[in-house]
C-alpha positions as CSV (number, residue, x, y, z in Angstrom):
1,X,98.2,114.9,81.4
2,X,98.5,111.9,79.4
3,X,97.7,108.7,80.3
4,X,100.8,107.5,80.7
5,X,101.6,110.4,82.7
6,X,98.2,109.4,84.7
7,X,99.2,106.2,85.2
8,X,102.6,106.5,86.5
9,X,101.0,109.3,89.4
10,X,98.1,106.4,89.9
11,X,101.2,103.9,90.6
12,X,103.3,106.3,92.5
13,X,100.4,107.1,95.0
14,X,99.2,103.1,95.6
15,X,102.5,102.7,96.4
16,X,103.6,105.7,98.8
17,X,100.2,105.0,100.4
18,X,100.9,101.3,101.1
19,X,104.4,102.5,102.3
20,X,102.9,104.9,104.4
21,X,100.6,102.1,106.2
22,X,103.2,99.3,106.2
23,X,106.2,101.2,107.5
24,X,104.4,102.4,110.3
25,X,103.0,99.6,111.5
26,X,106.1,97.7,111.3
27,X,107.7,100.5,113.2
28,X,104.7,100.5,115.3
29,X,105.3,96.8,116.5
30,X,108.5,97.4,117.0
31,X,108.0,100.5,119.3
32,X,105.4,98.2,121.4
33,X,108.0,95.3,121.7
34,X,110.4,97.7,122.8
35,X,108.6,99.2,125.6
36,X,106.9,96.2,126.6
37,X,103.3,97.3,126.7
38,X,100.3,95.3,126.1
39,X,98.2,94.5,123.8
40,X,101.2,92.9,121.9
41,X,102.5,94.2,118.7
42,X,100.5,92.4,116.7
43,X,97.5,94.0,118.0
44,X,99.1,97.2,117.7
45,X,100.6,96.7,114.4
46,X,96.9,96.0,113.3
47,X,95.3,99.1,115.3
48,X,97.9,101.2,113.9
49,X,97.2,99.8,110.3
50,X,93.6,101.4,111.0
51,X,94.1,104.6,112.3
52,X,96.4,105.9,110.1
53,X,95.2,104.3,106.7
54,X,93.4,108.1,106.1
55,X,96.9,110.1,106.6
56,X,98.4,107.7,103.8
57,X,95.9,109.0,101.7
58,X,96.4,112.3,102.8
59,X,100.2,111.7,102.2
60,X,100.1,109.9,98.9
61,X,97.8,112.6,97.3
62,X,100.2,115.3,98.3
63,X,99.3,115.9,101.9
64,X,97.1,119.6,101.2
65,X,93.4,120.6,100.1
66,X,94.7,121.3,97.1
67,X,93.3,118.3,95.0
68,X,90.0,118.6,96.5
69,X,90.0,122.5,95.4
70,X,91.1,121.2,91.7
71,X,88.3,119.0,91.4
72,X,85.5,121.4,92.9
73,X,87.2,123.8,90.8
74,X,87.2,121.7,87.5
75,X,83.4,120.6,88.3
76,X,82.2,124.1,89.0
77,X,83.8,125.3,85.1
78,X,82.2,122.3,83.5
79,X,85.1,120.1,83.0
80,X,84.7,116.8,84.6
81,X,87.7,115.2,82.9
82,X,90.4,116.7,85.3
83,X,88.2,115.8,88.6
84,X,87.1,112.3,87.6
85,X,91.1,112.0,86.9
86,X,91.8,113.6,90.4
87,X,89.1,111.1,91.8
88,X,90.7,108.6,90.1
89,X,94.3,109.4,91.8
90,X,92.6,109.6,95.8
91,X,91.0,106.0,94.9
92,X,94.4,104.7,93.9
93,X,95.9,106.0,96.9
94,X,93.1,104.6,99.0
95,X,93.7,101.0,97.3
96,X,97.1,101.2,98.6
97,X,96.3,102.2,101.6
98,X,93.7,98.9,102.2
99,X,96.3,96.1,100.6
100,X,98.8,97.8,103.2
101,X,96.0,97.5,105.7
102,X,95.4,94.0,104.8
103,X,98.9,92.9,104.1
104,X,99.5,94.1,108.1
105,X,96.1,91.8,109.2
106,X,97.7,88.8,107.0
107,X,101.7,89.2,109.1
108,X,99.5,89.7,112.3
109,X,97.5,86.9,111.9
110,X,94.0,86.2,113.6
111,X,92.6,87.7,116.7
């Protein structure tokens, strides 16, 4: 993989990550001003933005165990290149993840 390769998969997973977090919160306030049920969507947008930061990941980094086999597999034949690249790609994914996480607290606003 070359780097520009890496860096293009590094982009593409921050971004479906923050997607991932943002679109269903949004949707997620919506749902709770449509049926009317407390906390508020805010709250709910911001609870939401929480519990389901972990399945963006798991979605951006293409939603199997795959990638953690690759790097225990790469590690356990001596080549750490691959799995510090593979590492690399999950921490991208879990960046995106947090700024979609935080962009959610920001539109919310404080408690």
């Amino acid at each position: 993989m070359t780097f520009s390769e890496f860096l293009s998969k590094a982009i593409h997973d921050f971004f479906v990550a923050f997607g991932v977090v943002f679109g269903a919160s949004m949707l997620a306030g919506a749902a709770s001003v449509i049926t009317m049920q407390p906390p508020g969507p805010a709250e709910v947008m911001k609870q939401f933005s929480e519990n389901v930061k972990i399945w963006a990941v798991v979605v951006a980094i293409g939603g199997t165990i795959d990638p953690i086999r690759y790097i225990e597999q790469s590690v356990t034949e001596g080549y750490f290149s691959p799995a510090a690249k593979q590492v690399l790609l999950i921490v991208c994914a879990f960046l995106g993840a947090h700024a979609g996480t935080e962009l959610i607290r920001w539109i919310a606003g404080p408690r």
